[in-house]
C-alpha positions in Angstrom: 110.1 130.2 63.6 107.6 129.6 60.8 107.3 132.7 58.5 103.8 132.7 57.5 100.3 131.7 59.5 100.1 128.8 56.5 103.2 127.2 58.0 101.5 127.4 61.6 98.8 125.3 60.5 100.9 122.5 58.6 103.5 122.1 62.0 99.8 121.5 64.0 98.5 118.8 61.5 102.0 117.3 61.2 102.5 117.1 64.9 99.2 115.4 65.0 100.2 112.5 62.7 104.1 112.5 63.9 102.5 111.9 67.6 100.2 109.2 66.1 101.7 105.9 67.6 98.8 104.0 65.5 99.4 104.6 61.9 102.8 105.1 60.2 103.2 108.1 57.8 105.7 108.3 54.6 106.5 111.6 53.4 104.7 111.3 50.8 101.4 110.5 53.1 101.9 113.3 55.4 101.9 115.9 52.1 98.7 113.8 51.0 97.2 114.5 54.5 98.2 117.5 54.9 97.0 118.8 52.1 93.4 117.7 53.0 93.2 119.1 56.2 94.4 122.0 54.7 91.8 121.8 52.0 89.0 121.1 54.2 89.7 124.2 56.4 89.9 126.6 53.5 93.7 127.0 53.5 95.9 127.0 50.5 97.6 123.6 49.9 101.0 122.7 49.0 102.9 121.8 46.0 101.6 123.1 43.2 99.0 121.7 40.5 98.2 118.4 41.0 97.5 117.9 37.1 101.2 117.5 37.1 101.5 114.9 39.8 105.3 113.9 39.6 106.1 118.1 40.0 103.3 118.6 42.9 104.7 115.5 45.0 108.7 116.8 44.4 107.6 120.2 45.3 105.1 119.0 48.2 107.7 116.2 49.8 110.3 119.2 49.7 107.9 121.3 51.8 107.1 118.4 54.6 110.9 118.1 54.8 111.8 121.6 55.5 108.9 121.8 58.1 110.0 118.6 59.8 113.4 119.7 59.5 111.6 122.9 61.6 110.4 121.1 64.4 113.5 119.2 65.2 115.3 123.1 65.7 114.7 125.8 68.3 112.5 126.7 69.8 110.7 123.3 69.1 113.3 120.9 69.6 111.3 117.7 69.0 112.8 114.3 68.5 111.8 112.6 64.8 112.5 109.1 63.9 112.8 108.2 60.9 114.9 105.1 61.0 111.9 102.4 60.0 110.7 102.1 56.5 107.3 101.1 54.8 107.1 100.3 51.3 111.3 101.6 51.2 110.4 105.0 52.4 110.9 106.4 55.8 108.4 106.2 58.4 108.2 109.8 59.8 107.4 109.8 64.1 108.2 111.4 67.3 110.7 109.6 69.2 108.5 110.3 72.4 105.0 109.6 71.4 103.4 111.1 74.7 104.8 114.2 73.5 102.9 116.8 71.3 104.2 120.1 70.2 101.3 121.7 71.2 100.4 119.9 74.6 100.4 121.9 77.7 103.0 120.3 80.1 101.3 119.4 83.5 101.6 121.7 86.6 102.8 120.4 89.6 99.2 120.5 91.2 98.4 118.5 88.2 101.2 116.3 88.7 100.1 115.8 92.3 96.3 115.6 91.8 97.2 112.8 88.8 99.4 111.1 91.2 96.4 111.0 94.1 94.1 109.5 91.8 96.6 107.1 90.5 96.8 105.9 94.5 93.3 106.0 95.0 93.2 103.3 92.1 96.1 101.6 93.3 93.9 100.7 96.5 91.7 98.5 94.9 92.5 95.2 94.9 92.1 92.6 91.7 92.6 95.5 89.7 95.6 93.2 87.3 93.8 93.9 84.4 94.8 97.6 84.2 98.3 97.0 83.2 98.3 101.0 82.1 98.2 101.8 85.6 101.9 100.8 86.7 102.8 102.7 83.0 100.9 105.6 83.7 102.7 105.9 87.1 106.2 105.4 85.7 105.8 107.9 83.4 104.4 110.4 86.0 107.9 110.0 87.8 109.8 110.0 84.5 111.2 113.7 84.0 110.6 113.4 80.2 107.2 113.0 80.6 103.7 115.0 81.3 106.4 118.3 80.8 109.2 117.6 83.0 112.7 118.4 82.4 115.7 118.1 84.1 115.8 121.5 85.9 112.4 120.4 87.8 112.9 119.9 91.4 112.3 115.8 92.2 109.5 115.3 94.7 110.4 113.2 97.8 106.4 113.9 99.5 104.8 110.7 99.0 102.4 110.3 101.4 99.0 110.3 100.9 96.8 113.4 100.8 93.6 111.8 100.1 92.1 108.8 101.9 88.6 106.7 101.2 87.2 104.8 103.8 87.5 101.2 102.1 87.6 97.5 104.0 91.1 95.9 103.2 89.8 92.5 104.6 87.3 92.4 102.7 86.9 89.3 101.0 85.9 89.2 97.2 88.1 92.4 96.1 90.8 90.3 94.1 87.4 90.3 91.7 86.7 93.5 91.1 89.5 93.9 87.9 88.5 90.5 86.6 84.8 91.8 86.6 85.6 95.0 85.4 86.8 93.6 81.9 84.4 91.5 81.4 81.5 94.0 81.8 83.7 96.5 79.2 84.0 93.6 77.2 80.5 92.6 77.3 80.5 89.0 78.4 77.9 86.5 79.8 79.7 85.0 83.0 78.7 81.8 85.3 79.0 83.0 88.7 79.5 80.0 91.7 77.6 82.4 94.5 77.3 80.8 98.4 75.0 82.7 100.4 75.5 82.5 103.7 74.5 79.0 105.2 73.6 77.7 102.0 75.2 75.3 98.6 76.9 77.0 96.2 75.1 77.7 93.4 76.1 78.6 89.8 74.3 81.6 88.3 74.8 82.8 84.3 74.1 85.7 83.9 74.8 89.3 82.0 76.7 91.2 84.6 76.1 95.0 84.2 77.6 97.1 86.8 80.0 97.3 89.9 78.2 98.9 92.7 80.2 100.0 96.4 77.6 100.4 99.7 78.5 100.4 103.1 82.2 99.2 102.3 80.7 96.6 100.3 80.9 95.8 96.7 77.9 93.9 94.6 78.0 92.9 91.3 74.7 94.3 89.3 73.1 91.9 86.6 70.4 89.9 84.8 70.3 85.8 84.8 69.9 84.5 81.4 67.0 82.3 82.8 66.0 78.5 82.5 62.6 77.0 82.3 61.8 77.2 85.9 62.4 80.7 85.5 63.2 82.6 82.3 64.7 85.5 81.3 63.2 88.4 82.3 65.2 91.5 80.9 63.9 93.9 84.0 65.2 91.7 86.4 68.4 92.1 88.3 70.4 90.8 90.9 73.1 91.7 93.2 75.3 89.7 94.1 77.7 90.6 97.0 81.6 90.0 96.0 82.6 88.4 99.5 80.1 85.6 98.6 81.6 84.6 94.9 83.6 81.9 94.9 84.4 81.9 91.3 83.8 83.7 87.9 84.1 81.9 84.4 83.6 84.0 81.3 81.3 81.9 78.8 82.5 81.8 75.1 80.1 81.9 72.3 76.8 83.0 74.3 75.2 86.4 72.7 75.3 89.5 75.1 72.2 91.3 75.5 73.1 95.1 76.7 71.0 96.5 79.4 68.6 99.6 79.0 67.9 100.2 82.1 69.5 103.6 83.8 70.9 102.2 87.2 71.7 106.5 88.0 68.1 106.8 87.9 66.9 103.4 89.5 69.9 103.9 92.1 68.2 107.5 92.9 64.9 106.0 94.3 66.4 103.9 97.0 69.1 104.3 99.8 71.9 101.2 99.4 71.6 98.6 96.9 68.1 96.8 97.8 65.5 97.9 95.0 62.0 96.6 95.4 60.5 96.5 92.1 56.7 96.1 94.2 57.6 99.0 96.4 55.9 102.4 95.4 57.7 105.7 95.6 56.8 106.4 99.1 56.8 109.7 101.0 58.3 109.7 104.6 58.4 112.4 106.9 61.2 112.7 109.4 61.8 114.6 113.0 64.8 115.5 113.4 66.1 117.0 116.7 66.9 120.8 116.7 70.4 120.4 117.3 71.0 117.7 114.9 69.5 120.1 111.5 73.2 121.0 110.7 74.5 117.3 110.1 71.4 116.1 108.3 71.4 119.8 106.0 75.3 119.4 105.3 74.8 115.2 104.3 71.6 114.7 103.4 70.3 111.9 104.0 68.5 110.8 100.3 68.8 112.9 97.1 65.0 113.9 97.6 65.4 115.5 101.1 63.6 118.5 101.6 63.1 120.3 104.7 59.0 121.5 105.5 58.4 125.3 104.9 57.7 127.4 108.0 53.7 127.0 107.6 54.1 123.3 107.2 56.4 122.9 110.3 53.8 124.5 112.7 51.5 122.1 110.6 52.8 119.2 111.8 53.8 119.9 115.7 49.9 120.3 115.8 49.6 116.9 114.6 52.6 115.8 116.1 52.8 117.1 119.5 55.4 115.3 121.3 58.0 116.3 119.1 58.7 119.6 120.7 62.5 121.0 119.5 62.1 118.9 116.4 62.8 119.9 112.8 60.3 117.9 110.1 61.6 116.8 107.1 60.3 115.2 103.5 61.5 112.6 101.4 60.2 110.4 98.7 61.7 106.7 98.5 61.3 103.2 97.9 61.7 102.1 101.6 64.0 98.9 102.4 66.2 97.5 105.0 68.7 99.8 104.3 66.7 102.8 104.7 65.5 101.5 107.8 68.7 100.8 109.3 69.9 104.5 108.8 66.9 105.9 111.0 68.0 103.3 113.3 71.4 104.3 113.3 70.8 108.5 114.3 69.0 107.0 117.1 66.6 109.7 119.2 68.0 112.4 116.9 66.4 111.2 113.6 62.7 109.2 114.0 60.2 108.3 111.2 57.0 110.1 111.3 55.1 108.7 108.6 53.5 107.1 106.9 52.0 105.0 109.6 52.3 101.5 108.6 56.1 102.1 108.6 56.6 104.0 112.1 54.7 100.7 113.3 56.9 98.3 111.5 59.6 100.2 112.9 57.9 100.7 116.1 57.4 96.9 116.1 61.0 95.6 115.3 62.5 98.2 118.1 60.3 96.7 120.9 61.3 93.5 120.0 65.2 94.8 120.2 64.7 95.9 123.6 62.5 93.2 124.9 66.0 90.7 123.7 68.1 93.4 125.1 66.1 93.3 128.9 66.1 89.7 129.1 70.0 88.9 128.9 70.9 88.0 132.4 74.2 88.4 134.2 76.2 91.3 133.3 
């Protein structure tokens, strides 16, 4: 064990660099380093004057050695290699580099929870640009990693402890990787996009985001434009993935990040449709007594708020048919998947206000049920 508190500090800087699998460090380098850290944080350094530079690197190099030396015995026990040379000196490294002499090895929860998340991921399909992942996962089951040894009992429980409700036949996953690198790597994409019953059509653009709704994923961006319609930089489109038919990255075209916070534009709407002419509207829901507790515990929009006990007798006066009702607010742009949700909660959840939308709705149901009536036969 190191003697003195100095000592302490030099094994955590040299276990920093000898962990470092992107630079390569000479004895002489890790004194040199050393010595600044130790500098900078008010410590005294090692080897002597530095006026005599010959004598402070002899005296320094001999101090690295007898701390690396340290680390390699009990109780640290770390694995240095020094087999590779730079310059005809030896390249100081741990033989592990996942390992740190001061990292905390995982817990088995940890383990588990890592391993969960590792097969949540797995899930996805198209994700063949995140080679790390099969790594990651072979390390997680490799005893000498994340803290294992070989007195640690194997686990045998695979199965899954976590499951997300996710469309394996959907069509347009195998994209998702492909698009995910090209968004971290910032580049402009043609996109060969078939809606349905229409031609393909190719659309450039800047793609920006990866969005999941209903067991759907979209693909969030801004076309560069052309003269029949040019490039607006507040203009996005979303582009489901089960209607691209191909992706080609475009070499050489300038990227234009995007400013726009999609958390905050996201927050104004239920779903993906965002109506740039559509004001922040208030609505006002009934919902049936016995139905509170499922809209309370899942709201149904981040802005949900139920009426105080003043308001509430408020608006059964107004709204007196709705006897055993429970009135709540929200503010929202409204579109078609907002409107599908009331529609969905049936009797239990029904739009109040504002008028021109309870007619709309009012409107679209009668014309469901006169459809429905006038199927004959069975």
């Amino acid at each position: 064990m190191p003697s003195n508190k100095n000592a302490v500090i030099r094994y955590m800087y040299l276990d920093q660099m000898l962990s470092d699998r992107y630079n390569k460090y000479t004895c002489e380098e890790l004194l040199k380093k050393v010595n600044e850290r130790l500098e900078l944080a008010g410590y005294p350094t090692i080897g002597g004057d530095q006026s005599d530079y010959d004598r402070y690197i002899k005296s320094g190099k001999r101090v690295i050695q007898l701390d690396i030396q340290a680390l390699q015995e009990s109780p640290f026990n770390m694995e240095i290699d020094c087999s590779e040379k730079l310059y005809g000196s030896p390249v100081y490294r741990y033989v592990d580099q996942t390992q740190s002499l001061f990292s905390k090895p995982l817990s088995d929860d940890e383990k588990r929870l890592l391993q969960e998340v590792l097969n949540t991921l797995g899930q996805f399909a198209g994700l063949d640009s995140f080679e790390w992942l099969h790594d990651l996962q072979e390390k997680l089951n490799d005893r000498k990693s994340f803290g294992r040894n070989e007195f640690d009992k194997e686990s045998t429980d695979t199965r899954k402890i976590i499951s997300f409700s996710s469309n394996d036949y959907l069509e347009g996953k195998d994209y998702l990787g492909t698009l995910f690198a090209l968004i971290a790597n910032k580049k402009v994409v043609d996109v060969e996009y078939a809606p349905f019953g229409e031609e393909v059509r190719i659309i450039r653009l800047y793609p920006y985001l990866l969005k999941q709704y209903n067991d759907r994923w979209y693909l969030i961006g801004t076309p560069l434009g052309d003269k029949k319609f040019p490039y607006r930089k507040d203009f996005f489109v979303n582009l489901p993935l089960d209607r691209i038919e191909a992706i080609h990255p475009i070499e050489g075209v300038p990227y234009i990040d995007c400013d726009e916070s999609f958390e905050e534009r996201y927050e104004d709407i239920v779903g993906i449709t965002y109506i740039e002419s559509e004001p922040l509207t208030p609505i006002t829901l009934a919902v049936k007594d016995s139905y509170t507790g499922y809209v309370d515990t899942k709201p149904l929009h981040g802005s949900q708020a139920k009426f105080s006990p003043e308001e509430q007798e408020q608006l059964h006066k107004k709204y007196r048919s709705f006897s055993g009702y429970t009135f709540y607010g929200l503010e929202l742009k409204p579109n078609r998947e907002f409107f599908n949700m009331v529609y969905r909660n049936g009797g239990n959840i029904l739009l109040v206000s504002p008028r021109s939308i309870r007619e709309k709705m009012v409107e679209e149901l009668e014309d469901s049920l006169k459809k429905l009536k006038s199927v004959k036969g069975e």
